[in-house]
C-alpha positions as CSV (number, residue, x, y, z in Angstrom):
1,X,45.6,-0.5,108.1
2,X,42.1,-0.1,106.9
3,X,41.3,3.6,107.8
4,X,45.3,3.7,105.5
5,X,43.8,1.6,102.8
6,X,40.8,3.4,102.5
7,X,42.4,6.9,102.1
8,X,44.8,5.6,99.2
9,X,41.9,4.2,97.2
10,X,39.9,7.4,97.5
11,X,43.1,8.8,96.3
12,X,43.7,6.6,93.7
13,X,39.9,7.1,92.6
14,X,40.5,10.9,92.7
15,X,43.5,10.3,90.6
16,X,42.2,8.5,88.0
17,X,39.0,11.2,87.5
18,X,41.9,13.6,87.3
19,X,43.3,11.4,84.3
20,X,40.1,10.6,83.0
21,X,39.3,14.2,82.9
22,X,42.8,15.5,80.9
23,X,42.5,12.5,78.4
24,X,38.9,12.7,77.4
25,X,40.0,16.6,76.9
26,X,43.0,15.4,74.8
27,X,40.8,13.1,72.5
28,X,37.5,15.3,72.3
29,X,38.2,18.7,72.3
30,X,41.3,19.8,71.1
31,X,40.6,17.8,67.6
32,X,39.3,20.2,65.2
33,X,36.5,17.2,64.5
34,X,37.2,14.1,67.0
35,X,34.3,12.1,64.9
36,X,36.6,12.2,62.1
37,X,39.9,10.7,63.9
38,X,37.2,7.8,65.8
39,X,35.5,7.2,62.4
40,X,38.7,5.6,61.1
41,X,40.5,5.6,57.4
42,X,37.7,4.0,55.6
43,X,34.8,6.2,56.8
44,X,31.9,6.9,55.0
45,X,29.4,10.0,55.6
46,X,26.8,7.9,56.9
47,X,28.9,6.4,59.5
48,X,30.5,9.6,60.3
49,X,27.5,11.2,60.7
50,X,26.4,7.7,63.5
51,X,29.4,8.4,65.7
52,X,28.5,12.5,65.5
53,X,25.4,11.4,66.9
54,X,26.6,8.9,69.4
55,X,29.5,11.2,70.7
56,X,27.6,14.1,71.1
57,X,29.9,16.3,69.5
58,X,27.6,19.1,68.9
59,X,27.1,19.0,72.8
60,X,29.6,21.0,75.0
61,X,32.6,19.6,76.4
62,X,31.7,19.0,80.0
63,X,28.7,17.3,78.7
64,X,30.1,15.0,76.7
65,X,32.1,13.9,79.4
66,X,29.3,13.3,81.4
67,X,27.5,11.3,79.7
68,X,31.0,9.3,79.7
69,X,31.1,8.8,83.0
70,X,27.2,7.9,83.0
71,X,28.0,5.5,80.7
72,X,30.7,4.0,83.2
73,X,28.3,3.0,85.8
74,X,24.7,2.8,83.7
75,X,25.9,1.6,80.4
76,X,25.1,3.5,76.6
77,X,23.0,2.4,73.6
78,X,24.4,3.4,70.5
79,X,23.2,3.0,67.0
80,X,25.8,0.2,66.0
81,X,24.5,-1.7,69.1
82,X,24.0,-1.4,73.2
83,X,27.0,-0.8,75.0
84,X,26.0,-2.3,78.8
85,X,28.3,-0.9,81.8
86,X,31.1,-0.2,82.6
87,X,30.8,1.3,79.0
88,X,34.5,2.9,78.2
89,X,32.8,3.9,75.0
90,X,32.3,1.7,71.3
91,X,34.9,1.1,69.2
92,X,33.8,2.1,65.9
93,X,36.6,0.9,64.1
94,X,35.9,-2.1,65.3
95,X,32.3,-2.7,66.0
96,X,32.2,-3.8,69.7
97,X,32.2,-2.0,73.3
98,X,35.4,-1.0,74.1
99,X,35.3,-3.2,77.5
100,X,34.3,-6.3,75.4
101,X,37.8,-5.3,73.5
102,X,39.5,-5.2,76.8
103,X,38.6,-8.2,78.7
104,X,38.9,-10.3,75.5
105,X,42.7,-9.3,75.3
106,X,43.6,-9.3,78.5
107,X,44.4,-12.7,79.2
108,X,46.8,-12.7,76.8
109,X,48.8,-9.8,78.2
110,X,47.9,-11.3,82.0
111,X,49.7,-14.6,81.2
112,X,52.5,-12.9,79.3
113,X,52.9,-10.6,82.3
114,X,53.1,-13.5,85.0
115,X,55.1,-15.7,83.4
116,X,57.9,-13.1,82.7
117,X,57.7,-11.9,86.4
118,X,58.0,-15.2,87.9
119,X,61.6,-15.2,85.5
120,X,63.0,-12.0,86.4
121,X,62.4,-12.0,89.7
122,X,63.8,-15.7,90.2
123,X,67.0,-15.1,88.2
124,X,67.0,-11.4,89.4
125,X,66.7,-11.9,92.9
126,X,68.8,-14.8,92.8
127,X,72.1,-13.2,91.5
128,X,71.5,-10.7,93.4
129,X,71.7,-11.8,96.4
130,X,74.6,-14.5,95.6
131,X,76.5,-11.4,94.4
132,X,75.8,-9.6,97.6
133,X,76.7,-13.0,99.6
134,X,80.2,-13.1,97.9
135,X,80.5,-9.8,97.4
136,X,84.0,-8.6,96.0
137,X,84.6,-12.0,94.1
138,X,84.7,-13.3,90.6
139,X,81.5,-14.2,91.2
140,X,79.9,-11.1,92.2
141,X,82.0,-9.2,89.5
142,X,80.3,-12.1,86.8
143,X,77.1,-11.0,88.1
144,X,77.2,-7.6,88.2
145,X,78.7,-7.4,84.8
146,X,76.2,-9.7,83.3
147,X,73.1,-7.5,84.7
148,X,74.7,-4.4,83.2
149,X,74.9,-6.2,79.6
150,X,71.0,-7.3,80.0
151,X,69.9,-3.9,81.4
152,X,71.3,-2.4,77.9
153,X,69.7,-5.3,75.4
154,X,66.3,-4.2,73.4
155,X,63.4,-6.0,72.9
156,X,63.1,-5.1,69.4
157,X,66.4,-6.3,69.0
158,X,66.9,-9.3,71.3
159,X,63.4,-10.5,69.8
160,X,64.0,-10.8,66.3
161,X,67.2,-12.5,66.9
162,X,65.4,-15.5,69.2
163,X,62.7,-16.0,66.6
164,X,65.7,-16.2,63.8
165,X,67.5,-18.5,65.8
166,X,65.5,-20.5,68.1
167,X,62.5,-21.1,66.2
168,X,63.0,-20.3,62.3
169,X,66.1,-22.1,62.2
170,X,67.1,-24.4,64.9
171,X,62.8,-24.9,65.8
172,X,64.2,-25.9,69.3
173,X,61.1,-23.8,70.3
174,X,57.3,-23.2,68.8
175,X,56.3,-19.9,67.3
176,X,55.0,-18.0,69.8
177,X,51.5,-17.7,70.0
178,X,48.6,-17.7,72.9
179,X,46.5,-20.6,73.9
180,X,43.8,-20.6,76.7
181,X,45.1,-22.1,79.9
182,X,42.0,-24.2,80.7
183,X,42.1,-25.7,77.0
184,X,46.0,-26.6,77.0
185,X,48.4,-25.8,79.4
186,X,51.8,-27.4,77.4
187,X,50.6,-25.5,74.5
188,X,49.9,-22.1,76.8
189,X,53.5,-22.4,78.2
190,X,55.3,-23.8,75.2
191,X,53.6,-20.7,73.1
192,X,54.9,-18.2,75.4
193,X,58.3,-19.4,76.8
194,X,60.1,-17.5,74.3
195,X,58.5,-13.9,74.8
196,X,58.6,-14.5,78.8
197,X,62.3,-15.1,78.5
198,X,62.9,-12.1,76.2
199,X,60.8,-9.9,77.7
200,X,61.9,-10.8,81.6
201,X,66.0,-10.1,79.9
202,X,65.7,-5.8,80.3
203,X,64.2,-6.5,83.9
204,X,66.8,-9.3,85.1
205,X,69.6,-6.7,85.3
206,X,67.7,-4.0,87.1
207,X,66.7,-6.8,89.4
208,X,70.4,-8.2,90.3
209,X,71.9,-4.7,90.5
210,X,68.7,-3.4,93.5
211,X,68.8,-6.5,95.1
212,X,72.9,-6.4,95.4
213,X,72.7,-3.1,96.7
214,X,70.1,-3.3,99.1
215,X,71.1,-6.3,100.5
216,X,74.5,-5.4,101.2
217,X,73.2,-1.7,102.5
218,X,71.4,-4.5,105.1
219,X,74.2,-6.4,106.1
220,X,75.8,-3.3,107.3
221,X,72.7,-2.4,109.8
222,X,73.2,-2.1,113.3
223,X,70.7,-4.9,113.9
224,X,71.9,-7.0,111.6
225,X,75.6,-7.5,113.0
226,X,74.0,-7.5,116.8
227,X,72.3,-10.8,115.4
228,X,75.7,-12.2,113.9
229,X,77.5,-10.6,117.2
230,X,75.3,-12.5,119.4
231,X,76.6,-15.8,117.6
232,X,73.7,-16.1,115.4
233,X,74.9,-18.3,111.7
234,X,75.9,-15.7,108.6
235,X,72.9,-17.7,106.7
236,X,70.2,-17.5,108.9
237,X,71.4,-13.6,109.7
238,X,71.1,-13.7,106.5
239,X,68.1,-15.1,105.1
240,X,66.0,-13.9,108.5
241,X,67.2,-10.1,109.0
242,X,68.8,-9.0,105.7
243,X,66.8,-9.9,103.3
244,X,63.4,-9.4,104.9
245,X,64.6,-5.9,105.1
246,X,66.1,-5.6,101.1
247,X,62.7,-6.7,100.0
248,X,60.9,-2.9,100.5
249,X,62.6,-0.8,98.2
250,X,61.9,-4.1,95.8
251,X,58.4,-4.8,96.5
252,X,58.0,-0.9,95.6
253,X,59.6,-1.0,91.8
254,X,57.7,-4.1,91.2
255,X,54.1,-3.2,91.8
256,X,55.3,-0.5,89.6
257,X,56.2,-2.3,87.0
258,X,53.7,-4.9,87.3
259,X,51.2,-2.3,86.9
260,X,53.0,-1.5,83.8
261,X,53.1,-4.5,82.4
262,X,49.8,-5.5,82.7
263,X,48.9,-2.2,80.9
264,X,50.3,-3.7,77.9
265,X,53.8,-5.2,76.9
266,X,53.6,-2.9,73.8
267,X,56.9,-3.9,72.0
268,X,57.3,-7.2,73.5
269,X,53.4,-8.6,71.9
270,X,54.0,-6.2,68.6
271,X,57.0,-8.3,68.0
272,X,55.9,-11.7,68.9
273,X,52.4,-11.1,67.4
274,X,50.9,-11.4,70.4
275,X,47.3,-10.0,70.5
276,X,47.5,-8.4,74.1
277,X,46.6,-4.9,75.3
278,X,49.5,-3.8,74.2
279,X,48.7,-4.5,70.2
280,X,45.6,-3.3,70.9
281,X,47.0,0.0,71.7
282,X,48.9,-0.1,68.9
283,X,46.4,-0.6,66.5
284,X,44.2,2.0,68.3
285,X,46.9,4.4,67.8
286,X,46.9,3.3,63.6
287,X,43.5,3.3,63.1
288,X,42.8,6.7,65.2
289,X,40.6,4.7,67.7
290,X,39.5,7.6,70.4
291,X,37.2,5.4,72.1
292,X,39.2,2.5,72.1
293,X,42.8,4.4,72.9
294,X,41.4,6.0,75.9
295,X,39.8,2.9,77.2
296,X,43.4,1.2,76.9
297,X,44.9,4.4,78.6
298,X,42.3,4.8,81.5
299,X,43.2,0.8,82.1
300,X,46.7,1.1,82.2
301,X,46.2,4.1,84.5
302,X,43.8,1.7,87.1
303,X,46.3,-1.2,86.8
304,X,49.1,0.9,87.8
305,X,47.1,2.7,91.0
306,X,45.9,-0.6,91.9
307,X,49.3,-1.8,92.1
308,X,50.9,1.0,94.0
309,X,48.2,0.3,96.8
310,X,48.7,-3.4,97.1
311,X,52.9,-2.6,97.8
312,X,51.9,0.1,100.1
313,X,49.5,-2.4,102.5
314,X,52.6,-4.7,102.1
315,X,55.0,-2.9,103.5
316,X,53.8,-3.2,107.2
317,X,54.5,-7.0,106.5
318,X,57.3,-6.9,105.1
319,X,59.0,-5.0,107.4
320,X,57.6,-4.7,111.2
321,X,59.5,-1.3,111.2
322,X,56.8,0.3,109.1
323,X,53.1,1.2,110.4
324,X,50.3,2.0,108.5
325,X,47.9,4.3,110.6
């Protein structure tokens, strides 16, 4: 397990240089003058001519990216102040390191993130599994119908329409908004109830429909009716031998997505004004924030690897079958 572990995070370490490496090229030296995007709308010539000197761009390519990757591990002074490791770069639209950017919004996309999970993968896995329990009945057919309705909803669709209802009109709940945990709890959950319950709708369905399948692709495992054939209970069969086994193919699509997620919920805090990583892209995007976009990319990239190695050391206990040498 740890000679396995080690390999994928070398690999994942490998990968990211590789992504690090094709973005920075994207950003720095394919613009005509990559200065000019970073500098923003409202640029003036003295600040253009800062983040020319900061950036390097009269330096070649290869070391510009250099001195980025210095800057990841020994930190970079600019002109507009010091930028202390890991230094993604500074923000000139903005004024602050790009990681200072990053770990102030992150919070809000981390709490956004769990709370949704913990709702599609209750009411996900849950159906699911009921519909593979009674499988061929009205309630599996209720079930499977319903997931297919929720799998083809929009956020930018399904979101308006709660705020219109549920809070402008009705105000059975708060506007949305973010609170720190450790200063209110009622106000952190009340504030995002609503976007955990839109934003956990488009994964519910894909949810109820893998957990169906696999499960019933279980029940029809040789091991699985030895257990019932030896006089074992259909629940414990089961609860101990099916869905241990459903849970891989799971546990794979949702470090995926959780890695996703917590790269930024880009539509989902865009429409609930939630100031998250995913805004932040957004605005990077807007204001032609190089430093800052690839910071939010690079990120998103790590949160995603990091992910896929966590469900990969799972696997061997989740499922005794599997051996990780």
């Amino acid at each position: 397990m740890l000679r396995f572990l080690i390999r994928r995070t070398l690999g994942s370490v490998v990968i990211l240089l590789l992504i690090s490496v094709f973005t920075f090229y994207l950003f720095f030296a394919i613009p005509h003058d990559p200065a000019l995007l970073a500098c923003g709308k409202t640029c003036t010539p003295d600040a253009l001519a800062v983040i020319h000197k900061n950036l390097g761009i009269d330096e070649p390519v290869p070391v510009q990216y250099w001195e980025f990757l210095k800057g990841l591990f020994a930190g970079r002074d600019f002109d507009l102040g010091p930028c202390p490791a890991p230094c993604f770069g500074y923000s000139f639209a903005k004024s602050e390191p790009v990681w200072d950017l990053l770990l102030d919004r992150f919070p809000v996309t981390l709490s956004l993130t769990v709370g949704s999970s913990v709702c599609f993968l209750l009411v996900g896995l849950g159906t699911g599994m009921v519909s593979a329990w009674r499988r061929g009945t009205l309630t599996d057919k209720v079930f499977s119908g319903g997931s297919l309705v929720l799998s083809s909803m929009q956020i930018y669709f399904l979101g308006p329409m709660a705020l219109a209802v549920l809070v402008f009109q009705t105000e059975l709940l708060p506007e949305p908004k973010y609170t720190d945990l450790t200063e209110n709890p009622v106000a952190w959950f009340t504030g995002l109830l609503l976007p955990w319950v839109i934003l956990s709708t488009i994964f519910t369905g894909n949810y109820t429909r893998m957990a169906r399948s696999t499960m019933v692709e279980q029940l029809q495992e040789e091991h699985v009716k030895t257990a019932r054939a030896k006089g074992m209970s259909g629940r414990y069969v089961f609860f101990r031998y099916a869905w241990r086994g459903s849970l891989v193919p799971i546990i794979t699509i949702f470090g995926i997505d959780l890695g996703s997620l917590l790269g930024g919920a880009i539509i989902t805090e865009y429409t609930f004004g939630l100031t998250g990583l995913g805004n932040l892209s957004v605005h990077a995007v807007t204001d032609s924030d190089l430093p800052l976009l690839l910071g939010v990319m690079l990120f998103g990239a790590a949160m995603i690897l990091l992910f896929n190695i966590i469900v990969d050391a799972l696997y061997a206990f989740i499922d005794p079958r599997v051996r990780l040498a």
